[in-house]
C-alpha positions in Angstrom: -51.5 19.0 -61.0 -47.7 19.1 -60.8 -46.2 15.7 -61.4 -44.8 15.4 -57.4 -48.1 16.2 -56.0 -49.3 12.9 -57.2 -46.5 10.9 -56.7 -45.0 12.5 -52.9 -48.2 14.1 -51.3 -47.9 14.7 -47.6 -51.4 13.3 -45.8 -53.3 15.1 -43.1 -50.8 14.0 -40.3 -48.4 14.8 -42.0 -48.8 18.0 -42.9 -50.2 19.1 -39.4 -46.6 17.9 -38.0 -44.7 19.9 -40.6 -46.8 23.3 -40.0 -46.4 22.2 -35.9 -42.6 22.1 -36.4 -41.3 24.9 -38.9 -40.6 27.9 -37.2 -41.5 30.6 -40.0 -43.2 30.6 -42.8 -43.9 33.2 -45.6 -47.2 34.7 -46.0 -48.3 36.3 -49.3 -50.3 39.2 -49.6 -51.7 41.4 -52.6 -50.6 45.3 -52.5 -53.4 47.4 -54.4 -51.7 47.2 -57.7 -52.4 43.7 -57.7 -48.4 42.8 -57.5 -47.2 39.7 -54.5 -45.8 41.2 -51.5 -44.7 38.2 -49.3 -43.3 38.5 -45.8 -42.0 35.8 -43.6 -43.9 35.6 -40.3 -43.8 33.4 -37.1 -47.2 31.0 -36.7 -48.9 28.7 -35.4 -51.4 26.1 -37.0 -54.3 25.9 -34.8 -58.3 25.0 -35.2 -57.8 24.2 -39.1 -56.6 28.3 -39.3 -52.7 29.8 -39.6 -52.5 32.7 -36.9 -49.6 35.2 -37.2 -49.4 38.4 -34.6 -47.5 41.6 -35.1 -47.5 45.9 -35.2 -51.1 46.9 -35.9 -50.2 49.1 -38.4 -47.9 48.3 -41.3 -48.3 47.0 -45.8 -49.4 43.2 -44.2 -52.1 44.7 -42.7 -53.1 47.0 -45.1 -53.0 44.6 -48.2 -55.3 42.5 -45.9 -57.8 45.3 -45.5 -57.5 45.5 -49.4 -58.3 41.9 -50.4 -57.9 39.4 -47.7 -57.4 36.5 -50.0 -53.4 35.4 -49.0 -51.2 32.2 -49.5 -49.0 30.9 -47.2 -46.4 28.6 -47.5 -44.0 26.6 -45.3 -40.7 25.1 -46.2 -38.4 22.4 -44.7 -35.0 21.4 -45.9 -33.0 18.4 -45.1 -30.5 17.9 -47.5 -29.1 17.6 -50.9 -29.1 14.5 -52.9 -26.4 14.7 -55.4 -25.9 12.8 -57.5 -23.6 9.9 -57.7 -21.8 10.8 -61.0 -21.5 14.1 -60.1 -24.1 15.9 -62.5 -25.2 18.8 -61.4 -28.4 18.8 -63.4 -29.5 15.7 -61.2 -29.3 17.1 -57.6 -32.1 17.2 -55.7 -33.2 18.0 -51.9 -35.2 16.0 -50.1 -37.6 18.3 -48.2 -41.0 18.7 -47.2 -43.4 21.7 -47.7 -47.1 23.3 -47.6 -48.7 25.6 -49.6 -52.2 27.0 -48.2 -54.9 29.7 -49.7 -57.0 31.5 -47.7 -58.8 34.9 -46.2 -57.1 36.7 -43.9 -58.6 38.4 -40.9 -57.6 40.8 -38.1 -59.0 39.0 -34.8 -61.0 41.6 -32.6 -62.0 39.5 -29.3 -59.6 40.6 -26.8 -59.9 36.9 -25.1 -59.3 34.7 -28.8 -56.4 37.5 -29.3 -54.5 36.5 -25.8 -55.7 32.6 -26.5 -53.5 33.0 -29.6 -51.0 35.2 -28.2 -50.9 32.0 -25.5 -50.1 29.8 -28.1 -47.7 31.5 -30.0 -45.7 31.8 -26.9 -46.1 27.9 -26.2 -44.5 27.9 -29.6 -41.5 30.2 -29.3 -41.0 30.6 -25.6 -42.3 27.7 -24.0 -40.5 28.6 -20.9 -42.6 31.6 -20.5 -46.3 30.0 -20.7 -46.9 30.5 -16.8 -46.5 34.2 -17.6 -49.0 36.5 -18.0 -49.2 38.3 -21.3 -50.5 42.0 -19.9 -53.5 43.4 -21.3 -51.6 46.3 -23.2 -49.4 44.2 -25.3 -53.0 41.8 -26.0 -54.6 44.7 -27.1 -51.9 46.8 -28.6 -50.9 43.6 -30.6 -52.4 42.8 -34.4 -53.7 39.0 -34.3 -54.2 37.4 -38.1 -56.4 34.0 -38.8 -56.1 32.7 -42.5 -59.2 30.8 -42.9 -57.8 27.7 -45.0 -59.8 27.5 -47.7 -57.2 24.9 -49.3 -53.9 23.4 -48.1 -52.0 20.9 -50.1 -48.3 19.7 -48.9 -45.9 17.6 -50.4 -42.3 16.1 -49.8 -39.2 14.4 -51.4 -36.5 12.1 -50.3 
């Protein structure tokens, strides 16, 4: 374990309000060659899963169908800490991030699809949640759970 992640772990609350707050975050996938393809995304964090929406077609999706093992990471930066003698080898940034493994999944249920859709729009749009998000664009629309099967986060300051 890297040095920081014992000595500036985020806990369980913490980490939950960082993945409520970031906007983006960049999802990793494997193409069949087995090199990283990694693609930022809008999310939300809901029910212990990361849910992402997008084309239904396209190399996320398609990676996925290949091996649905993915990581995702988030990333928050505040500032720079330089330093007070003006050494550039001892700046840092005080920050806070996630990094999170787990299986990927296209949602099928029309109804858990337009819950999600619901949410994302919460997220993003809040001033749009009394509208309704037509059937068409709920089942023309490509819903992704990660399953977390581990999540770690950690920060500096």
């Amino acid at each position: 374990m890297q040095h920081r992640m014992k000595t500036h772990p985020l806990n369980e609350q913490q980490i939950n309000l960082l993945l409520q707050r970031v906007q983006t975050g960049s999802l990793a996938t494997l193409n069949p060659d087995g090199t990283p393809y990694s693609t930022p995304v809008h999310f939300v964090y809901c029910d212990d899963s990361i849910f992402f929406h997008g084309l239904p077609k396209g190399k996320k999706l398609d990676n996925i169908a290949h091996d649905s093992r993915v990581g995702f990471s988030v990333y928050e930066m505040d500032k720079l800490l330089l330093d007070p003698n003006g050494n550039p080898c001892d700046t840092n940034t005080k920050y806070e991030s996630v990094i999170i493994s787990g299986t990927a999944k296209l949602v099928d249920d029309v109804e858990d699809k337009r819950n999600v859709l619901k949410k994302i729009v919460e997220k993003y749009t809040p001033h749009l949640v009394n509208h309704e998000i037509p059937n068409n664009m709920v089942k023309g629309t490509a819903v992704i759970r990660i399953a977390v099967t581990k999540m770690t986060g950690k920060y500096y300051l």
